[in-house]
C-alpha positions in Angstrom: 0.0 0.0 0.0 1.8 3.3 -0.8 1.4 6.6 0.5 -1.3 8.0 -1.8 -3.4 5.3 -1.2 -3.4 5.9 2.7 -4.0 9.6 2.3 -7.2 8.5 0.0 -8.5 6.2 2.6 -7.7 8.8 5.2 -9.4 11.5 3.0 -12.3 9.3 2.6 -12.7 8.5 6.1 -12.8 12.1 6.8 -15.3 13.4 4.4 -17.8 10.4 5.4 -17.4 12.0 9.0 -18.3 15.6 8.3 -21.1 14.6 5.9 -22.4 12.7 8.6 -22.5 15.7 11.2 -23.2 18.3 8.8 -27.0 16.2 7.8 -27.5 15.3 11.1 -27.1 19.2 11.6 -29.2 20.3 9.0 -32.0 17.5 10.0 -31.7 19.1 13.5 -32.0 22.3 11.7 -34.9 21.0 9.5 -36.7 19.7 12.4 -36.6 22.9 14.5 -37.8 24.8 11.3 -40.6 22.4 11.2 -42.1 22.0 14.9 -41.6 26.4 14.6 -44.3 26.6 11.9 -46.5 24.2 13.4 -46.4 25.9 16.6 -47.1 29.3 14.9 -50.2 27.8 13.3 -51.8 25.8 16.5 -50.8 29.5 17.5 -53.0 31.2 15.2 -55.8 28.5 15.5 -56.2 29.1 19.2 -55.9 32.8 19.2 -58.6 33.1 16.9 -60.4 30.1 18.8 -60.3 32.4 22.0 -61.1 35.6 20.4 -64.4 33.9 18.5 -64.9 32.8 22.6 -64.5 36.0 24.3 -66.3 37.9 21.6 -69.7 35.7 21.4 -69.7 35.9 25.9 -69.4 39.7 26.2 -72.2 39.9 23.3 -74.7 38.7 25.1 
């Protein structure tokens, strides 16, 4: 095995490594993104929920 070989495998080895923590980053990333907008709709939802609530009570 010579020395360019090594350096490949080593290379290799390397750039499987960072791949690997930069998508479990983004999928971290992703995820946050995700559970963000769905908490800004059930948000939304509820807040209008609540107003359509207090509104038809202090009607009457």
């Amino acid at each position: 095995m010579n020395k360019n070989t090594v350096w490949t495998v080593i290379g290799v080895i390397v750039a499987v490594i960072i791949a690997w923590w930069l998508v479990n980053v983004l999928f971290a990333v992703l995820a946050f993104a995700f559970k963000l907008l769905v908490v800004a709709v059930v948000a939304v939802v509820v807040f209008f929920l609540i107003r359509m609530l207090v509104g038809r009570g202090s009607s009457d």
